[in-house]
C-alpha positions as CSV (number, residue, x, y, z in Angstrom):
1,X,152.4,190.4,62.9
2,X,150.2,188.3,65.2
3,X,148.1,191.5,65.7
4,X,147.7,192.2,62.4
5,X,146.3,188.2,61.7
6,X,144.2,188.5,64.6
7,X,142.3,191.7,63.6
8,X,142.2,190.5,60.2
9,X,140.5,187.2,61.0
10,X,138.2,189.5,63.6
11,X,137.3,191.5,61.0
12,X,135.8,188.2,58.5
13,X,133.9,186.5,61.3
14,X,132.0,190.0,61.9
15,X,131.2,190.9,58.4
16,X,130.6,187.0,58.0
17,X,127.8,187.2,60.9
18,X,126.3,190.0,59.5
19,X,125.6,188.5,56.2
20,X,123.8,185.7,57.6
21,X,121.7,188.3,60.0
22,X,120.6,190.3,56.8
23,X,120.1,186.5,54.5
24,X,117.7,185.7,57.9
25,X,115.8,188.7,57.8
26,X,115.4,189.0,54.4
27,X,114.3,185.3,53.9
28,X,112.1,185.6,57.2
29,X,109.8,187.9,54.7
30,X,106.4,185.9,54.6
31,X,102.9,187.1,54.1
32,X,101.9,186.0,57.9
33,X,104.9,188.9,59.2
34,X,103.7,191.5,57.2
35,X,100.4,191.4,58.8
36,X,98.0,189.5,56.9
37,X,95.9,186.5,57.9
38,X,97.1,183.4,56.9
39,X,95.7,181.5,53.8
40,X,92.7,179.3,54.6
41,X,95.0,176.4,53.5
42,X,98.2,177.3,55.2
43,X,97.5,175.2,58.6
44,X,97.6,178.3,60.7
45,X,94.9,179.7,62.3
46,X,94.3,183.5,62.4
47,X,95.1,186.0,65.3
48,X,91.7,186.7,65.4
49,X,91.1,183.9,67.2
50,X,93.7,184.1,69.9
51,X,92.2,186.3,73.0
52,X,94.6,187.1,75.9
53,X,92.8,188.4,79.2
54,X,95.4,188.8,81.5
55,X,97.9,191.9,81.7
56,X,100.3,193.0,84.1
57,X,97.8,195.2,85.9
58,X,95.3,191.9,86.3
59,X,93.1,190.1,84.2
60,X,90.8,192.3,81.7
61,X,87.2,191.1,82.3
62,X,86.0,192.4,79.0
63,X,88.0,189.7,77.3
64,X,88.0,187.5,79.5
65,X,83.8,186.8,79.1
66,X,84.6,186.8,75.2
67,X,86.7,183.6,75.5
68,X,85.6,180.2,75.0
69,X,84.2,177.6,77.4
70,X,84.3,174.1,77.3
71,X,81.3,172.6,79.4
72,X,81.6,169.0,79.7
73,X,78.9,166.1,80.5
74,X,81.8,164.6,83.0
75,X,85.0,165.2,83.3
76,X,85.7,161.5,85.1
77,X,85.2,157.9,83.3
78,X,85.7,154.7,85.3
79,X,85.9,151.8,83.1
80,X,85.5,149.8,86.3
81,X,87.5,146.1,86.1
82,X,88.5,145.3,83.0
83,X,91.5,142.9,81.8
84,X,95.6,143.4,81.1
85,X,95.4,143.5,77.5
86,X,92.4,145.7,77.4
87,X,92.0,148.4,75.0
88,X,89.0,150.5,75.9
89,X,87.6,154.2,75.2
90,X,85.4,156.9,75.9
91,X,84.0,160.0,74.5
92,X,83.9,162.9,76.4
93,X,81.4,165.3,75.4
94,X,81.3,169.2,75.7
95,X,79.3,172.3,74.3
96,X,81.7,175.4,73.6
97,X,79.3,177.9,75.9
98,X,81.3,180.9,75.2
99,X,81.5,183.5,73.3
100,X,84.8,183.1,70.3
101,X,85.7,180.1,69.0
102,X,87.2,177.2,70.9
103,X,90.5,175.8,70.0
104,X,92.0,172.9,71.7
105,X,95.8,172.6,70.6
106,X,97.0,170.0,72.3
107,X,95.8,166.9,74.6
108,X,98.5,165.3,76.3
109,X,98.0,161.8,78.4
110,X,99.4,161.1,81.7
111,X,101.5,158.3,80.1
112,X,101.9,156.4,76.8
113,X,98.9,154.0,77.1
114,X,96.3,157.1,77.6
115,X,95.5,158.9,74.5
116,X,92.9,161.4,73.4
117,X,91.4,161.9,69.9
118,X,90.4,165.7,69.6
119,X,88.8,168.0,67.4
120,X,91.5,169.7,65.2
121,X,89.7,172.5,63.9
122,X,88.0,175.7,65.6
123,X,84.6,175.1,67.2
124,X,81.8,178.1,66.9
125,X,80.2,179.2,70.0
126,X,76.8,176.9,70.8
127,X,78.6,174.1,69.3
128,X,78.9,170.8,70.4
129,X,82.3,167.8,69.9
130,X,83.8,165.1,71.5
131,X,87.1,163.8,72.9
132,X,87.7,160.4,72.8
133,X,89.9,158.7,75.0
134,X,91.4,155.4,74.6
135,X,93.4,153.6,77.7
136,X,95.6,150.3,76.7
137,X,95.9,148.3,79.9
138,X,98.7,146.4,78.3
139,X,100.9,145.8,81.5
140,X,98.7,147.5,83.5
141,X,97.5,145.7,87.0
142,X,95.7,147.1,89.3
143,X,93.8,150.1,90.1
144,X,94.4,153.1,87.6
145,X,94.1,156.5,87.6
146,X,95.0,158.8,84.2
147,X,94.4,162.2,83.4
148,X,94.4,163.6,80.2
149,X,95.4,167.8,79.9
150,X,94.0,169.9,76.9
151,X,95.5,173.1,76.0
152,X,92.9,175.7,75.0
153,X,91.8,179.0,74.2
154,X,89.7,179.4,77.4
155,X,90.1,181.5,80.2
156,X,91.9,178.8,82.3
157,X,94.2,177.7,79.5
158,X,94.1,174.1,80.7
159,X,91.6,171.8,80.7
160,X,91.9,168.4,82.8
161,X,89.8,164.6,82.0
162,X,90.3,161.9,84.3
163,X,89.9,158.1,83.8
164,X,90.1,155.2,86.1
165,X,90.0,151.8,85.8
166,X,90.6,148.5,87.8
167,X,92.7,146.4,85.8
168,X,93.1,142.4,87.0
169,X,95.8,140.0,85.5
170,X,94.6,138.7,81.7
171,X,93.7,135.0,83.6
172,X,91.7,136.5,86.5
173,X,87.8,136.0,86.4
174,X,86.2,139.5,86.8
């Protein structure tokens, strides 16, 4: 009789998990899975636009030199000495010098008081934007070095800016 319960309670929590696999992939059914580019005002950017080079036999050259490159002014700021409290920023500049549009997804600071300002949207090849990046010496004493890393569509993926500064107590004379 225990047997008999035991297959019996097998046998629901199979045809349960089955039901909900089906309800998943029939609810998962959405224009961007069947193939077709999303809407212009969906928030997702097309396929298109995403370029891998690199396959398990090596790095395809063909793609790769159709990627975008950011070309930066600088890549390092020093603020020099400025005061604990201080909220300062600086824009980065850069051309995209390649040859698809470049997309910057994320820019991540090297801790809470470093944060960069970036352009959301794709930028065409020959085109020129800006990154700013603002540092809060708010507790801060001392010499300081930040980095801030941008995830992009170029052929290195990652991207690095650097900013120092030398921050002296909030009653200090420079």
């Amino acid at each position: 009789m225990v047997n008999h319960n035991f297959a019996a309670i097998m046998s629901s929590i199979r045809s349960y998990v089955i039901l909900v696999l089906l309800a998943g992939m029939v609810s998962c059914n959405t224009a961007v899975d069947k193939g077709k580019p999303p809407a212009a005002d969906s928030g997702l950017l097309s396929a298109s636009l995403v370029k891998n080079p690199y396959t398990a036999s090596g790095t395809d050259t063909a793609i790769a030199a159709q990627l975008a490159t950011l070309i930066f002014k600088d890549t390092t700021h020093d603020f020099g000495t400025i005061h604990e409290d201080d909220k300062v920023q600086y824009d980065f500049e850069f051309e995209n010098g390649g040859q698809s549009p470049l997309i910057i997804s994320k820019a991540t600071g090297s801790c809470g008081c470093t944060v960069a300002d970036f352009p959301h949207e794709p930028l065409p090849p020959g085109k020129n934007g800006k990154i700013t990046v603002s540092f809060n010496a708010t507790n801060k004493i001392g010499p300081q070095n930040k980095t801030v890393t941008l995830t992009t569509n170029t052929t290195r993926g990652t991207e690095m800016l650097y900013i120092t500064a030398n921050v002296l107590d909030k009653n200090e004379k420079k």
